[in-house]
C-alpha positions, 0 to 999 in steps of 0.5 A, spaced: 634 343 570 634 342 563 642 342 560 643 346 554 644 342 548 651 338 546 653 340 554 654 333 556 657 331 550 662 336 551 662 335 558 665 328 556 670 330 550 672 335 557 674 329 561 676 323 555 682 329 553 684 330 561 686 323 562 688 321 556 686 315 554 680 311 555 674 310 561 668 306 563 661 308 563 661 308 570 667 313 570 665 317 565 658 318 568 660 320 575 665 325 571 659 329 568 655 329 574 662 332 578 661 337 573 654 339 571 650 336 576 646 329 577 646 326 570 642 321 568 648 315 566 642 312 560 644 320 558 652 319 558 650 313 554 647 316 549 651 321 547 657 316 547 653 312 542 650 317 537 657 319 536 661 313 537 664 313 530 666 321 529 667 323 536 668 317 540 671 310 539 668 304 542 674 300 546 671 294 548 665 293 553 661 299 556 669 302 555 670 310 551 676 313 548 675 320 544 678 318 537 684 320 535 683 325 529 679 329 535 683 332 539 690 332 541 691 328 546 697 324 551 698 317 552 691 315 547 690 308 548 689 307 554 694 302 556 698 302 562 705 304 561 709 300 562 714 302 567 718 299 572 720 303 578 727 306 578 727 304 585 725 300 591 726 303 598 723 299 603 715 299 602 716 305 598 716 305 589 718 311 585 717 311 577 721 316 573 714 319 569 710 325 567 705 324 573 699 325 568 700 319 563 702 315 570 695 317 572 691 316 566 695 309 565 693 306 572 688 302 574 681 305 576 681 305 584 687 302 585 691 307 590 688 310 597 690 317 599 694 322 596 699 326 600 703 331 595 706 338 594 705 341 587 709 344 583 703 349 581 706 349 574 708 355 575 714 359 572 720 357 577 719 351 575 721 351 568 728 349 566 731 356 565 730 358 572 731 351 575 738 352 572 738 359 575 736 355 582 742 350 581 748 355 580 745 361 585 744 366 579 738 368 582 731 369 578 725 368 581 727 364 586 731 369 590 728 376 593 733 377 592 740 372 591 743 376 598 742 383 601 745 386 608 750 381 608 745 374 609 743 369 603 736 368 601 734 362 602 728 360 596 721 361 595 717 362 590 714 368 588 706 366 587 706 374 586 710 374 579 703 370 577 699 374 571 691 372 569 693 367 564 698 363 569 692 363 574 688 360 568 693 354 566 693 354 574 686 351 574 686 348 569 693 343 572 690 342 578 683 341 575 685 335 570 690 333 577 684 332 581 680 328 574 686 323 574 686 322 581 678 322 581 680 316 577 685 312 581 683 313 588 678 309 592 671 311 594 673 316 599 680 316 599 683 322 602 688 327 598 692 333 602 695 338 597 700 343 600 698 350 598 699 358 598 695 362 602 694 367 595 692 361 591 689 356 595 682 359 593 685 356 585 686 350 588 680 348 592 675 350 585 679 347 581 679 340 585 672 341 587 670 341 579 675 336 577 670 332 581 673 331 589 669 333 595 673 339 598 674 338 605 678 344 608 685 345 610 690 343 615 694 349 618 701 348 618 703 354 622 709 356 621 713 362 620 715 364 613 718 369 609 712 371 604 709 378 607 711 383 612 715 388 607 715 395 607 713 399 600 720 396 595 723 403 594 719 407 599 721 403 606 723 410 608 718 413 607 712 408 610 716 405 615 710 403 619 706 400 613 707 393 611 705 392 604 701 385 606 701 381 612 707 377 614 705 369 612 705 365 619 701 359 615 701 354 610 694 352 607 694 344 606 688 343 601 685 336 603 679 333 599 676 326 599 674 322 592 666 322 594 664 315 599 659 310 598 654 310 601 655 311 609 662 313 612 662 306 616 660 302 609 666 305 605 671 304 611 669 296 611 669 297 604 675 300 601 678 302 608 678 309 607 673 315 608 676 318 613 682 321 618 686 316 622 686 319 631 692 320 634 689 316 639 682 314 643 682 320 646 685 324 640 682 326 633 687 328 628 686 336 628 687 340 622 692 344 626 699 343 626 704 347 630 711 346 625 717 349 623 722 351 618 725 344 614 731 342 619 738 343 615 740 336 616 734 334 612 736 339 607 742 337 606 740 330 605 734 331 601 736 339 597 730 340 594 728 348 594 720 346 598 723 340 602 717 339 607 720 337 615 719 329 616 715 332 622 710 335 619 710 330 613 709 323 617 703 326 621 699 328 615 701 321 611 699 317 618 693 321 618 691 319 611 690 312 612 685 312 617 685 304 618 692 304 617 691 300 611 693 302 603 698 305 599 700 313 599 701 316 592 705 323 591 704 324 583 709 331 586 715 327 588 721 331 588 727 328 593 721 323 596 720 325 604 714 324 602 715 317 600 720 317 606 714 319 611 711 313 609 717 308 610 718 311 617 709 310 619 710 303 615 706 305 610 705 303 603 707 308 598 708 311 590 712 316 587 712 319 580 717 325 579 719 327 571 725 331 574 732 326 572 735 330 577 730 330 583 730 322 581 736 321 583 737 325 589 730 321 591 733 315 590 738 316 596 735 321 601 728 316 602 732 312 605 736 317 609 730 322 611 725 315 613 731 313 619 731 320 622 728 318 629 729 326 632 723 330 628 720 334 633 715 338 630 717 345 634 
């Protein structure tokens, strides 16, 4: 199939932009082909030169940036940030940091599966409802702050979400999926914690971001999204439920594309699939789960603390020989990075938020000792 003119060139400009910085060939070539089809790398190649000096820069052997007068663009030169972590909690690292720069800055294939629970870059997540959040004052957050006498706990309400959100949605988790495309291993798993109304954003985002979808794992557990009656109609519809009453939680899960076989990669890179419960047991995509314990709550409070329970057994399950480093690019209060510590994994946190840093800082160690964590 022929590609229209200029396709390829902007195909690249699309992904240089995204990361931030500079690329290989190779990087590159397997960018375009993630988002127009197979594309020959003599191809990229020649756009890249014919426009080295206008569009691109050349950065030193087989290796790209887009010039810095072309787009606007982050952390441009590609080099790695230099970052120390804020702390080092047993085999767990958690850097301060704005999780795409960090992407951008690392090196190519260096990380071996990523369990997070974004934000969704999304409304409640802007410091004027986070403020709202921390002194109870409401906002979208709370549906509402009380009624009939009993507190409401936090939620996101995925429904406040208009045509341009959801665009800025896929474009954030498109450009997710290009970074983490870069720095995982070839067939490095990613989990991502997800809505049953926006998971389909998720999925084709990532998908074009250049990771192959490979389903979902099912948390199943009741929530408080659905079931209501008509808002100032309840009377009068009692026995109708606007939608129904969410019973699961979708975790989108992903892979980087595998070399060759899935033996040769897992010999090769130590990835490529899920690691079993047992001999006798694969690793199911079904996980009877519960509301996140108070005590981890009160250790960790963060508004979508996930239960070490549930947490421990996807990251186990991520690395299937046991073996390499888990990313959270989302890490909030770190359970995840505390789920890690428990299983004896390695792992890496980034979190922006100076807030939620400094709650990490103190809950890792807290939530990775808790012994009692049964699922249900």
């Amino acid at each position: 199939m022929t590609k229209a003119p200029g396709s390829i060139r902007d195909s690249i400009c699309s992904y240089l932009q995204m990361i931030g910085g500079e690329s290989s060939l190779d990087e590159i070539s397997r960018a375009v082909t993630a988002q127009m089809g197979a594309t020959s790398p003599s191809s990229v190649r020649s756009y890249l030169n014919l426009n080295v000096g206008k569009t691109f820069e050349r950065t030193g052997r087989g290796r790209y940036r887009l010039k810095a007068n072309s787009h606007e663009f982050g952390h441009a030169n590609g080099e790695k940030l230099d970052l120390d972590p804020v702390a080092t909690i047993g085999k767990a690292k958690l850097y301060q940091a704005d999780c795409f720069e960090w992407l951008a800055s690392e090196p190519p294939s260096s990380i071996h599966a990523c369990v997070t629970d974004p934000p969704y870059g999304l409304v409640e997540y802007t410091e004027a409802e986070q403020q709202k959040l921390r002194t109870g004052k409401g906002g979208i957050w709370r549906i509402p702050p009380s009624f009939d006498g009993h507190r409401r706990a936090p939620l996101p309400r995925f429904t406040v979400l208009d045509d341009d959100d959801r665009v800025r949605l896929y474009t954030f988790f498109k450009k997710l999926a290009v970074l983490l495309n870069r720095v995982l291993v070839p067939g490095g798993n990613v989990v991502v914690a997800s809505n049953p109304l926006l998971s389909h954003i998720v999925g084709s985002a990532m998908s074009e971001g250049g990771l192959e979808l490979r389903g979902s794992i099912i948390r199943l557990v009741m929530t408080m999204r659905g079931g209501d009656r008509p808002k100032n109609a309840h009377k009068e519809f009692s026995d109708v439920s606007v939608m129904p009453r969410s019973m699961f939680e979708p975790w989108v899960v992903f892979r980087r594309p595998i070399e060759d076989r899935v033996q040769d990669n897992l010999r090769r890179h130590k990835t490529g699939g899920f690691r079993r419960l047992s001999a006798e047991r694969p690793f199911g995509d079904v996980i009877p789960s519960r509301p996140t314990p108070k005590k981890e709550r009160e250790i960790a409070a963060h508004p979508s603390l996930k239960p070490q329970a549930f947490l421990r057994q996807i990251v186990r399950a991520a690395l299937p020989l046991g073996e390499g480093t888990i990313l959270d690019p989302f890490a909030g209060s770190g359970s995840t990075l505390a789920a890690a510590n428990a299983i004896d994994y390695k792992s890496i946190g980034i979190e922006s938020d100076p807030k939620y840093v400094k709650i990490a800082k103190k809950a890792i160690e807290k939530l990775g000792s808790l012994r009692e964590v049964n699922p249900v």
